[in-house]
N, C-alpha and C positions, 0 to 999 in steps of 0.2 A: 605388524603381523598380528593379528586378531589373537591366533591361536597356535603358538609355537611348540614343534615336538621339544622335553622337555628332560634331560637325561638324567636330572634328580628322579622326576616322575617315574622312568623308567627303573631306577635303583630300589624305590621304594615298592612299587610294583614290582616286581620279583619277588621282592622279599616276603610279600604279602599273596603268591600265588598258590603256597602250599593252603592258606585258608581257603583255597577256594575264588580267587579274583583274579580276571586272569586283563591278559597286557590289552586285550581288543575292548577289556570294557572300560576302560580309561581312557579320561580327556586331555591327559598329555602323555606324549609318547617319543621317543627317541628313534636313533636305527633300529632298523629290524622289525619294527611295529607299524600300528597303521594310525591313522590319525583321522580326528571328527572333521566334516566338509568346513574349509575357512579362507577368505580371500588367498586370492594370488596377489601379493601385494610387490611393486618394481621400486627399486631404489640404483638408480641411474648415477653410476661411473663417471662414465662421460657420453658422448654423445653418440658413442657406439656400442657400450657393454655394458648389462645392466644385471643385478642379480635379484632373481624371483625367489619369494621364500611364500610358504604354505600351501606345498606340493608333497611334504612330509622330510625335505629337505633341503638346504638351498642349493638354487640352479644358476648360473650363467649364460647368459644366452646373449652372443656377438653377433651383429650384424654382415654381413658380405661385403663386401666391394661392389657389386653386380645391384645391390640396394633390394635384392630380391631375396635372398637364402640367407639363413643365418645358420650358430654352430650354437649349439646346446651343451652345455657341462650339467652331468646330472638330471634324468630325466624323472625324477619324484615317485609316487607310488601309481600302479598302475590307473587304483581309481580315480586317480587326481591328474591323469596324464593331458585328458582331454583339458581341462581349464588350462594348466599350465603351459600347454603349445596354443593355445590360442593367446594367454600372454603373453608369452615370449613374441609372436609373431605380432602382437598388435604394440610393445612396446618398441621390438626394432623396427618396425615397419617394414614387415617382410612376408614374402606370402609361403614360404615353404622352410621347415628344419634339413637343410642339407646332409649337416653331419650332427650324431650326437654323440658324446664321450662320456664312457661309463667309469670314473674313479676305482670303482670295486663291485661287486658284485652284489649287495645286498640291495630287496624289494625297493629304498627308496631313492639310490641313484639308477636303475635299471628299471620303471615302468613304464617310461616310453618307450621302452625296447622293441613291444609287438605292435602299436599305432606305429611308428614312424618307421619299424623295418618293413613293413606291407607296404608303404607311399613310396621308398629305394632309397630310405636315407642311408647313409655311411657311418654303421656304427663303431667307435674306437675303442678299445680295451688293450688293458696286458692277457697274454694267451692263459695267463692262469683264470682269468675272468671267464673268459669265453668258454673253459672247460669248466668252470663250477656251474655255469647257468645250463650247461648241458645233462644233469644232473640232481636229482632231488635230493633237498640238502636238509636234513633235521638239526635244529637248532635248537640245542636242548634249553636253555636258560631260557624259551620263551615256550617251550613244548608243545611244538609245531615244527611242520615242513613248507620248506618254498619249491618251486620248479618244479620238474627242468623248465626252461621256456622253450619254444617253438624255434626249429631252424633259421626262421624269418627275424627272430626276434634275439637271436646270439649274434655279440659282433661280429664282424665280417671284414673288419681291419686290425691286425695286432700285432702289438709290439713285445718285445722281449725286454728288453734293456728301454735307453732313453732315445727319444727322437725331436726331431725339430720340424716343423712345417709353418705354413705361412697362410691365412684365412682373415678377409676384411682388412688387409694391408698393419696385420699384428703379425710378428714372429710369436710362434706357439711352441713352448718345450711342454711334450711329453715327460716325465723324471720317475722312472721305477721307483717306487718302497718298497727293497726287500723285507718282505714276514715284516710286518708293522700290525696293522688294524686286522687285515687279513694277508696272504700271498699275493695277492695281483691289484697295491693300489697303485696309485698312480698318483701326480699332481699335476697342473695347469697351467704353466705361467705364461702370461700375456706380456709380453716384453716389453713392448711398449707402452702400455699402458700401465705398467708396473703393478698389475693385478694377478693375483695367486689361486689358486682354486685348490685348496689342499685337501678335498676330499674329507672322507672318517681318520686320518689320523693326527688331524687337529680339532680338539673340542670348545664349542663356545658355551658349551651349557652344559656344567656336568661333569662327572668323570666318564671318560668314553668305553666302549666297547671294544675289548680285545675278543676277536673273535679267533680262538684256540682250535674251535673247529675246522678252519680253513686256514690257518697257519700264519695267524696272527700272536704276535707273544711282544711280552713289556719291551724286553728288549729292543727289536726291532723297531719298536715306538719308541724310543729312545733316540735309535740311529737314524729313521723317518725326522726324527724332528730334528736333528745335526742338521741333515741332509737340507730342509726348507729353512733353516736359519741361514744358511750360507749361499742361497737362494735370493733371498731377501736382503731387504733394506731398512734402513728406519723410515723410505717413502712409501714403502709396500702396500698395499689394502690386501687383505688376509679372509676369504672366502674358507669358512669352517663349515664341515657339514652340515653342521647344525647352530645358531645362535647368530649373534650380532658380527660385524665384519674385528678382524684381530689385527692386531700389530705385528714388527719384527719382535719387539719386548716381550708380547704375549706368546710369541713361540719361545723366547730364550729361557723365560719363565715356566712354561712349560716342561721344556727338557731340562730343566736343572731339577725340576722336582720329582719328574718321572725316573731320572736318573738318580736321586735317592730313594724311589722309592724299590728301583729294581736289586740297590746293594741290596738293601734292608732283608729284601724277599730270598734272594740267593744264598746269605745265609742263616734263614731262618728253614731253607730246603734244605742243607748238608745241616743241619740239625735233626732232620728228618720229623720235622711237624708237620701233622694235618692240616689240609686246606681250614677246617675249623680253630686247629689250635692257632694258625696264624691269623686268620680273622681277633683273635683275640689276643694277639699282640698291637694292635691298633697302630701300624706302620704308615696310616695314613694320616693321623692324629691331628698335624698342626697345619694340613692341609683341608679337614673340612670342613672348616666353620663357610669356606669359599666354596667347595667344591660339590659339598653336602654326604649324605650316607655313605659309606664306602662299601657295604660287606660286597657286593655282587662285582664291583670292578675287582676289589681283593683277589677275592676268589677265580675270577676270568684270569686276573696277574697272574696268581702263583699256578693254576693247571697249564698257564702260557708254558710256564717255563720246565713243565718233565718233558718236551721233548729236546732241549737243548742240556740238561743238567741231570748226574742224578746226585745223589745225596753221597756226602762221604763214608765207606765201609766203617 
């Protein structure tokens, strides 16, 4: 990938918005952001499901049975929408997106939404998705509004809990994340193929985005990542929103650290410190030499958590 969204990029950029710089004039960029024109580049599974990254996210796109329709995970930003269905379709070898599945709601799994709901594809979500895209949603860490999108262009299949279906001779689970990244993710697993699509609340690049405004909080990314550990396998290939393909290891890794980092935060909240005074407890400390700048994740963490906690009287 030529040009990867980049969620250090994205840390440091916030951080540097009060100067005056804001996330769209940047050359890397993470969720929620938009990103400079850069191949669609395919790196093929097997010989039916393949994952397109430099759409402003990465995508899955599975071939049919029928050798004509395929299924789309994640459709990228809308300006990137048109490249990325014509890859998808030129590396499955297929002439139409039958269905595509939106993990969560944010601009860069949801821009295919209005090209491919206008052609009658079948778009999937959890209903809290299909209710935030109905919607104009201020997102203040980038200080900007998304949506609503267009009737045409909100799912039109939705699930509540988890589900199972069957597309291209793969069993496909549907698996809720409650309150994780945000309320309505979802993940992907291709049973067969032993491929995962875990959406935003696995990061490959970065510390990820708790989005607090839609009811995403540490926590939940905690229990999200139980949840895709026991999921998996140590055969597993691990489809992150964003960055290079992950392991079982890299999620176990993951939740062990996030779950220190949520004690840390819980009681440093019944202490009753500042989102500030906590940034300057450096509770991420021996985690960013890897992971890079923390303050903006800090900060997402601990407003995650005043709607579940409050401080001790």
């Amino acid at each position: 990938m030529a040009l990867r969204s980049n969620r250090r990029g994205f840390l440091q950029a916030a951080l540097g918005a009060g100067a005056g710089l804001t996330l769209s004039q940047l050359a890397a960029r993470p969720a929620l952001s938009h990103v400079l024109p850069s191949p669609i580049l395919a790196n093929h599974l097997n010989d039916h499901l393949v994952v397109l990254t430099g759409a402003g996210a990465n995508s899955v796109a599975l071939r049919g049975s029928d050798g004509a329709s395929a299924l789309l995970v994640d459709g990228g930003l809308s300006e990137r929408s048109k490249d990325l269905i014509k890859a998808a379709l030129r590396e499955t070898g297929t002439r139409r997106i039958q269905t595509v599945v939106n993990t969560h709601w944010h601009p860069e799994q949801t821009g295919s939404n209005e090209r491919l709901g206008k052609e009658g594809a079948t778009i999937v979500a959890h209903e809290n998705t299909r209710l935030w895209l109905g919607y104009e949603q201020e997102v203040p860490w980038e200080n900007r509004t998304y949506g609503p999108l267009s009737p045409k262009a909100r799912p039109n299949e939705t699930l509540y809990d988890s589900e199972k279906t069957t597309f291209g001779g793969e069993q496909i689970d549907y698996g809720y994340l409650l309150q994780a990244h945000t309320d309505g993710d979802i993940y992907v697993f291709f049973r067969e193929s032993n491929v995962l699509a875990a959406g935003g609340v696995v990061s490959g690049e970065g510390w990820p985005v708790i989005d607090w405004k839609t009811g995403g909080w540490i926590g939940g990314l905690v229990e999200g990542l139980k949840t895709l550990a026991k999921v998996t396998d140590s055969h597993t290939r691990i489809v992150p929103a964003n960055g290079p393909l992950l392991t079982h290891d890299d999620l176990v890794s993951q939740r062990d650290m996030y779950a220190t980092i949520f004690d840390r935060l819980q009681k440093l909240l019944r202490m009753g410190l500042s989102p500030d005074e906590v940034v300057a407890e450096h509770v991420t400390k021996e985690f960013d030499e890897k992971w890079g700048e923390p303050t903006q994740f800090v900060m997402m963490a601990f407003k995650s958590l005043w709607g579940h906690f409050a401080p001790d009287a």
